[in-house]
Structures are given as C-alpha cells and as structure tokens.
N, C-alpha and C positions, 0 to 999 in steps of 0.2 A: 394607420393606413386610412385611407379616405375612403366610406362606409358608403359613397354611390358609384364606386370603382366594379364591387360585386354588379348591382344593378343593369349597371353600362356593359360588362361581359354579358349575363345575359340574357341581355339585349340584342347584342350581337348573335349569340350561339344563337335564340332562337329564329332571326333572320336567314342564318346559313340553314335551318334546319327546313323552314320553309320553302325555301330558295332548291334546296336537296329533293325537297317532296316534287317541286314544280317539274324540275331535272328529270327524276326518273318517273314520272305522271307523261311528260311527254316523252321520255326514249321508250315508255312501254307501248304508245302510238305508230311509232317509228318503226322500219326495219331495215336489215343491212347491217352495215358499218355506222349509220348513222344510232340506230337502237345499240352497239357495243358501247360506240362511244358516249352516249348520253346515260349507260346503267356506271361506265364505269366514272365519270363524271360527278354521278347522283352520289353513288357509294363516296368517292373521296370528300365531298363536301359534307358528309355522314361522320367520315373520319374524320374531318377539321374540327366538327361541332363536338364530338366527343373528348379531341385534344384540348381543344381550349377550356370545357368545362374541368379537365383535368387539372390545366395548366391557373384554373382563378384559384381552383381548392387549394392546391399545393404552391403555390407561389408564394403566398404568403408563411407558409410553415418552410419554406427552402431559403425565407429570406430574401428572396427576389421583390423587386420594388417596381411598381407599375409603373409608366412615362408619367412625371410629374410629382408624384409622392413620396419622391424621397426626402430626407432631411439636409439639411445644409451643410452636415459634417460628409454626409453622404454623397454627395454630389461632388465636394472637395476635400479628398480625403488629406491632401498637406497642410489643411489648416487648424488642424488641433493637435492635441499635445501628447498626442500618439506618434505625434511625425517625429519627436526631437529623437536625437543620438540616446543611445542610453549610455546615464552616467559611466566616466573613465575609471576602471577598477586598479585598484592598484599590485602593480608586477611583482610576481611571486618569483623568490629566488629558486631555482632549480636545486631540487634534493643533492647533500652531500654524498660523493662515493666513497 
C-alpha cells in the first residue's frame, strides 16, 4: 500500500475537523433555526472526521484498496490463473445395490 495514502487521509480529516470547528464557532453566534442547523451541521462533519479516520485504520486490515493502489491482478481479476476452470475429475460410477 502506498505509504502517503495515510498522510493524504489525514490531511483531509484534519480539514473536515477545522471546517467543523468553524461550523459550530459560527452556529454558536447564530440563533433560531439558523444556530440548529449550523450545530447540527458542525456535529456531522465531527462524525465524518471520526469515520474516515476509522475507515484509513481499518481499510487496510479489511483489505480494502484506496483509488489507485491496487495491484494489477486486482483491478483485473480474469486475468490470472485463479480464473481457469478447475481441472475435469473423473466420473465416479454410482454404488452397486
């Protein structure tokens, strides 16, 4: 797996994380409908950042492959030699009665 793949996650999460701070920095400014919607806004971009940091740990131990880093068998799975038929066995005569 390509080792600035972690990096680039986050990178990201801490973007959303900021982005989340700025959110609820201004819905706690705000009031109404406008401060509901900007806490519940904040909280869900709170939520993404905790999924995704979920989603770099565990992606890799689930075997999941980032956009880009997969292997060439991987990308096409009929072109190796898992794809052929498995050998023809030969026909067992049915038990005498």
């Amino acid at each position: 797996m390509h080792p600035f793949f972690f990096f680039g996650a986050i990178h990201h999460a801490v973007l959303l994380a900021v982005l989340a701070f700025f959110v609820l920095f201004a819905a706690s400014k705000a009031d109404g409908f406008v401060k509901i919607l900007g806490n519940v806004l904040g909280y869900l971009l709170l939520i993404c950042v905790v999924l995704w940091i979920i989603a770099v740990v565990l992606g890799p131990v689930l075997g999941i492959h980032p956009f880009g880093t997969m292997s060439f068998n991987d990308m096409h799975p009929g072109m190796g030699p898992h794809w052929a038929h498995p050998p023809m066995q030969p026909m067992q005569a049915p038990p005498a009665k």
